[in-house]
C-alpha positions as CSV (number, residue, x, y, z in Angstrom):
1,X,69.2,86.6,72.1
2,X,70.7,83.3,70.5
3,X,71.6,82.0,73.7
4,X,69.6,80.3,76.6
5,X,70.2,82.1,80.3
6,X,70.1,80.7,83.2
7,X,70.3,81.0,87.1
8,X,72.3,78.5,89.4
9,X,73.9,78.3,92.7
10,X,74.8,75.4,94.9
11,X,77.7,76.5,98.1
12,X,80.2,74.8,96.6
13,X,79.9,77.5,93.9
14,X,80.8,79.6,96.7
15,X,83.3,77.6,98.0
16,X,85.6,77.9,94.9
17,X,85.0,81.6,94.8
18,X,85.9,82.4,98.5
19,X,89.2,80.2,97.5
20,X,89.5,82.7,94.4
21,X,88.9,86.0,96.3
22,X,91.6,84.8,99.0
23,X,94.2,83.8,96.0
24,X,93.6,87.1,94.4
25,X,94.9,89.5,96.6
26,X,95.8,91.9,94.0
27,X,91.9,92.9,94.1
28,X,91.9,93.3,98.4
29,X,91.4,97.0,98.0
30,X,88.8,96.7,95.6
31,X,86.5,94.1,97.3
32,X,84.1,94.5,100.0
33,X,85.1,92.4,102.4
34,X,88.8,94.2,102.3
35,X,91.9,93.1,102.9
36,X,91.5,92.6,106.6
37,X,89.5,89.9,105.9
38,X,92.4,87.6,103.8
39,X,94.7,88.5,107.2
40,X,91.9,87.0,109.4
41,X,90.9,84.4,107.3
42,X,95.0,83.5,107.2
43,X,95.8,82.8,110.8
44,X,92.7,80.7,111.3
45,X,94.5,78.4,108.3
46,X,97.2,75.6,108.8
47,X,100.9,75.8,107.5
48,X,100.0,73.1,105.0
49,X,96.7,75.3,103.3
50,X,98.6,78.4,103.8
51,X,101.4,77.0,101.7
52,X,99.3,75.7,98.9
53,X,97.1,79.0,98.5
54,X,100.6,80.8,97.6
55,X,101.0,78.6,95.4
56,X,98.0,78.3,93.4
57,X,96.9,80.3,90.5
58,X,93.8,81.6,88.6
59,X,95.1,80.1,85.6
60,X,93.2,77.7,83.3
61,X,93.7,74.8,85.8
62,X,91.5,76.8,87.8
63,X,89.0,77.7,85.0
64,X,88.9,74.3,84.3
65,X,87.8,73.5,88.2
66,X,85.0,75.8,88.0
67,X,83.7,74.1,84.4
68,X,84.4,70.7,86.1
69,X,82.3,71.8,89.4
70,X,79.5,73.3,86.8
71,X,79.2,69.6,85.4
72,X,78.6,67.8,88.7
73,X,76.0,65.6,88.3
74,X,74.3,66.5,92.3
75,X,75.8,69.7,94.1
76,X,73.7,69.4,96.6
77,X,76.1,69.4,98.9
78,X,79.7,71.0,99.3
79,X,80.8,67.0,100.4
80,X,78.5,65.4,97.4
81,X,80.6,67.3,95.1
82,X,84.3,66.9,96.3
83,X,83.3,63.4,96.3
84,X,81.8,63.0,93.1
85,X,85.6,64.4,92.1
86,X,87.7,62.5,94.2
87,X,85.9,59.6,92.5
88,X,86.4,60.4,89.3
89,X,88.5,58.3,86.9
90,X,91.1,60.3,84.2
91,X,89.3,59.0,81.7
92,X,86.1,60.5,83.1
93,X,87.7,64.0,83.6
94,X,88.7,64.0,80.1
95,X,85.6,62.7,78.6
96,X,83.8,65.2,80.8
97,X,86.1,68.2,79.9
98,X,86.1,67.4,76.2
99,X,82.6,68.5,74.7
100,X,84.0,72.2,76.4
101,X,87.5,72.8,75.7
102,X,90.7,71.3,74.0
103,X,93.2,71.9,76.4
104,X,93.7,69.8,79.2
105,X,96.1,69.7,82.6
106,X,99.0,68.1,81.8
107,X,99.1,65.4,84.4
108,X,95.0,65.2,85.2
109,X,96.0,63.3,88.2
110,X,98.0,66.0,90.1
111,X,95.7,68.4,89.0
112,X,92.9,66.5,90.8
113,X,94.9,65.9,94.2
114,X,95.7,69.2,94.1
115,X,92.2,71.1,93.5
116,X,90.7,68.8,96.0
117,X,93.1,69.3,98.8
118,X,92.3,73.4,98.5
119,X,88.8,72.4,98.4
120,X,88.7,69.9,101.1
121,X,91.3,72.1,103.6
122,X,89.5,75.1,102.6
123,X,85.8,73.9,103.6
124,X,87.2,72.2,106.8
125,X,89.6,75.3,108.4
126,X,87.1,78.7,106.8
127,X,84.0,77.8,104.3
128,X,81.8,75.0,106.3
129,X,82.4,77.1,109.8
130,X,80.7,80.7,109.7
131,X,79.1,81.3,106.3
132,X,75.7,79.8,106.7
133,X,74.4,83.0,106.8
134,X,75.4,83.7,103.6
135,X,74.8,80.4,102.1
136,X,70.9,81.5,103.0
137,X,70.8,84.5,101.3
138,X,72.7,83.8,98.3
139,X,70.0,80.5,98.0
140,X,67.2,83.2,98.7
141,X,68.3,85.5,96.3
142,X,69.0,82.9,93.4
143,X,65.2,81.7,93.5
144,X,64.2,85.3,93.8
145,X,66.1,85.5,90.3
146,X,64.8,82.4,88.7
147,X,61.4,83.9,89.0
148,X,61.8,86.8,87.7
149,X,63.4,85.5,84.8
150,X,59.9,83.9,83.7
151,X,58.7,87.4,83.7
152,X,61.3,89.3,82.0
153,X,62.5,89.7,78.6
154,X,66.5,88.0,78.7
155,X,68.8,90.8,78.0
156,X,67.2,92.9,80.4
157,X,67.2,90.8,82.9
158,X,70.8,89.8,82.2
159,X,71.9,93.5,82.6
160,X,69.4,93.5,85.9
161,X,71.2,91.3,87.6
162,X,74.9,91.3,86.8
163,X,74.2,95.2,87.9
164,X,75.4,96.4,83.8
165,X,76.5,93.7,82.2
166,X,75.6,92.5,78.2
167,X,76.9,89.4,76.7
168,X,76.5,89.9,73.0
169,X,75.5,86.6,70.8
170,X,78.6,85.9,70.0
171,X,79.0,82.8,67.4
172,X,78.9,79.4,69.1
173,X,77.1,80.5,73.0
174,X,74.6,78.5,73.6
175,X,74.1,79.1,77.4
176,X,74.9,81.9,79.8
177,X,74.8,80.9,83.7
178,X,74.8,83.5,85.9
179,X,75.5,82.7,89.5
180,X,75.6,84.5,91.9
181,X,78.3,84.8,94.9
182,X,79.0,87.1,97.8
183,X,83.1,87.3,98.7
184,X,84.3,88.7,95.1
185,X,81.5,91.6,95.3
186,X,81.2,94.1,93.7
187,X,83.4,92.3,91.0
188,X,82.0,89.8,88.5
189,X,84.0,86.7,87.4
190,X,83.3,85.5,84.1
191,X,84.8,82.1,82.6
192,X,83.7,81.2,78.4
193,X,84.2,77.7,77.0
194,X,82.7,78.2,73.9
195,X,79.0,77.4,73.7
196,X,79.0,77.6,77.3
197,X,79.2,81.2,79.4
198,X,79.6,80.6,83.4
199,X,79.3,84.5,85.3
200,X,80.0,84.2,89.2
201,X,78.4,87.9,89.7
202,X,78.5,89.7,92.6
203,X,74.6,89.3,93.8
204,X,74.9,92.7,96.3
205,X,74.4,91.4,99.5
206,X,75.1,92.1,102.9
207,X,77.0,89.3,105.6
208,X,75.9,91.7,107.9
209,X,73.5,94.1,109.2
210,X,75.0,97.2,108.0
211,X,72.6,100.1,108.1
212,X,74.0,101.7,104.7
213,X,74.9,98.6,102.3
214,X,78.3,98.6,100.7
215,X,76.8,98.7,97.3
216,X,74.8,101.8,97.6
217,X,78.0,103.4,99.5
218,X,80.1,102.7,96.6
219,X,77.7,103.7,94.0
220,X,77.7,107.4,95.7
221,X,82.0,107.1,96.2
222,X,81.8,106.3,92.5
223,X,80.4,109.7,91.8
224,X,82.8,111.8,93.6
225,X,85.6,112.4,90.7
226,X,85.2,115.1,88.0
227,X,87.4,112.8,86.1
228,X,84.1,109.9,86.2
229,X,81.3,112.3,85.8
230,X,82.9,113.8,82.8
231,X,83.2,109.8,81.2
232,X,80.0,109.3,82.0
233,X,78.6,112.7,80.1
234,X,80.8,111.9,77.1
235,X,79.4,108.5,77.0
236,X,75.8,109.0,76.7
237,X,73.7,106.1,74.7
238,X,76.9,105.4,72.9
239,X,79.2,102.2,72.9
240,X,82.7,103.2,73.4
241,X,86.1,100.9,73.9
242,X,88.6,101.4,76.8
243,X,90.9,103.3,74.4
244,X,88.5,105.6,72.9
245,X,87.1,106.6,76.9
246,X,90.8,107.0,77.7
247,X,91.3,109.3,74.8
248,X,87.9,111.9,75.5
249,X,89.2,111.8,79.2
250,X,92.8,112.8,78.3
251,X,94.2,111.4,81.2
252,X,96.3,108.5,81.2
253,X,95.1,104.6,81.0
254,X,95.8,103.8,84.4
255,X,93.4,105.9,86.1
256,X,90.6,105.9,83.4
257,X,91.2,102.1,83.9
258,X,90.3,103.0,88.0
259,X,87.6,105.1,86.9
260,X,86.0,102.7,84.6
261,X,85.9,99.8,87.2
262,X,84.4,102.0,90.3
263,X,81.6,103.4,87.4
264,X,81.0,99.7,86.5
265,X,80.8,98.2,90.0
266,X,79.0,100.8,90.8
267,X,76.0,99.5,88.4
268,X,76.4,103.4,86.0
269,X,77.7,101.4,83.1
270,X,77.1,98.8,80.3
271,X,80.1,96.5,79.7
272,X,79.5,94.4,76.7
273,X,81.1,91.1,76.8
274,X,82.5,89.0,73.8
275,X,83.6,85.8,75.4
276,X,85.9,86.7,78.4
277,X,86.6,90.0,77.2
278,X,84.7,93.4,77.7
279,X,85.0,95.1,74.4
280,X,83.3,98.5,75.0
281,X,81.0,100.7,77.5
282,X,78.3,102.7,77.6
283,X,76.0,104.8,80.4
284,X,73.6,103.3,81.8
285,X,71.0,105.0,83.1
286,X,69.6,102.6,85.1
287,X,71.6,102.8,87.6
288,X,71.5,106.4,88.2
289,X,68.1,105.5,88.7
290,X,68.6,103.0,90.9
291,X,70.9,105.1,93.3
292,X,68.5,108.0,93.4
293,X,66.0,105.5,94.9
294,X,68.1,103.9,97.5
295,X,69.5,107.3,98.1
296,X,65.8,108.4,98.6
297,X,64.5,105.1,100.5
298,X,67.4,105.9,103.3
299,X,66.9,109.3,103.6
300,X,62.5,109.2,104.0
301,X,61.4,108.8,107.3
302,X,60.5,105.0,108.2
303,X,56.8,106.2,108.6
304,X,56.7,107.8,105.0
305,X,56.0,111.4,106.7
């Protein structure tokens, strides 16, 4: 690999990406947490956040948040943070923007007040009240990761821990963070600015105390389509685009597209990434393997007999 990886995670991380999952209701079905959980998180909120989360978008204003929350000097805390951006001059946001990208809000200003109301209003009425919990384990599982990233050879750890995923060496990466967060799971959010590579990915854990986890129950769903076993036997070891899956499956886009996203979440396929995009797939074993095993570990007795 060309590039350096990293792990990172402070809660304002997840802050910003329980703002995203509520914004982005067109993925309720898809996520763990469902869509009852944007109805209950909705009439805890005031008129005044309700109105603003219908109006905001995961456009680049909002890419650019995430790049601009990466930069913080001390994320210690959620309040550190907002601060350190409240504070901020323009000419500070654009001199700290510009070694990353070339396009920039159009009035920097408004683009501050507004991020930091959804991110102030947002911690006070939902984030800072009942997600401690997961705060704890997301923290837990990050240092977990950083050490065994001194033990592991990059790309393998890379495909590890995003559950599949392989970000190529594209020209001009210099650093790949992975981060991991909890209310987008099992999907992965990936943002590029060039020399710079942030991936929110879904780190597979549980709020609760679930007996089967949602991640080993969806890796079995995944499975139960002809359709999805017959992609993944046509696969094999080889690296194939969308369009070339969708034409071995003879079936039309929009459910190989369905099929392709349960088999990824699900951990059964490599998606190799060129900036933002996923350019092709291929089986992955590993996760077979890994499903056997958690298959296996729930069904043994406790006392190994």
């Amino acid at each position: 690999m060309d590039y350096v990886t990293q792990v990172e995670f402070w809660p304002v991380y997840e802050l910003v990406n329980s703002i995203h999952t509520y914004i982005c209701k067109k993925s309720g079905k898809k996520i763990e947490l469902g869509t009852e959980w944007s109805a209950e998180v909705y009439a805890t909120l005031s008129p005044e956040l309700r109105a603003a989360l219908e109006r905001a978008e995961l456009d680049n204003d909002w890419k650019l948040l995430n790049l601009l929350l990466y930069l913080c000097p001390d994320k210690s805390t959620v309040e550190g943070a907002l601060l350190w951006l409240e504070q901020l001059s323009v000419g500070e946001m654009y001199e700290t923007l510009s070694g990353y990208v070339s396009i920039f809000p159009a009035q920097m200003n408004e683009f501050r007040s507004r991020m930091l109301f959804l991110l102030t209003e947002w911690n006070r009425q939902y984030f800072s009240a009942g997600n401690a919990a997961v705060l704890s384990k997301l923290h837990e599982h990050a240092e977990e990761r950083k050490a065994r990233l001194s033990a592991c050879p990059a790309r393998e750890f890379v495909d590890e821990t995003t559950n599949g995923f392989v970000f190529l060496p594209v020209e001009g990466l210099r650093k790949l963070v992975l981060i991991p967060q909890f209310h987008f799971q099992p999907v992965n959010i990936i943002y590029n600015f060039g020399s710079l590579t942030l991936c929110h990915y879904a780190a597979r854990i549980n709020a609760g105390e679930e007996e089967i986890s949602p991640s080993m129950y969806k890796a079995l769903r995944s499975l139960s389509e002809k359709s999805r076993l017959k992609i993944l036997k046509s696969l094999g070891q080889e690296r194939r685009t969308f369009s070339e899956i969708a034409r071995s499956a003879g079936i039309s886009k929009g459910i190989v597209h369905d099929h392709v996203f349960s088999l990824r979440c699900a951990g059964l396929l490599h998606a190799y990434i060129e900036g933002e995009a996923v350019t092709s797939y291929s089986l992955r074993l590993e996760g077979v393997r890994q499903m056997n095993t958690q298959l296996l570990q729930y069904l043994s007795p406790a006392d190994g007999t």
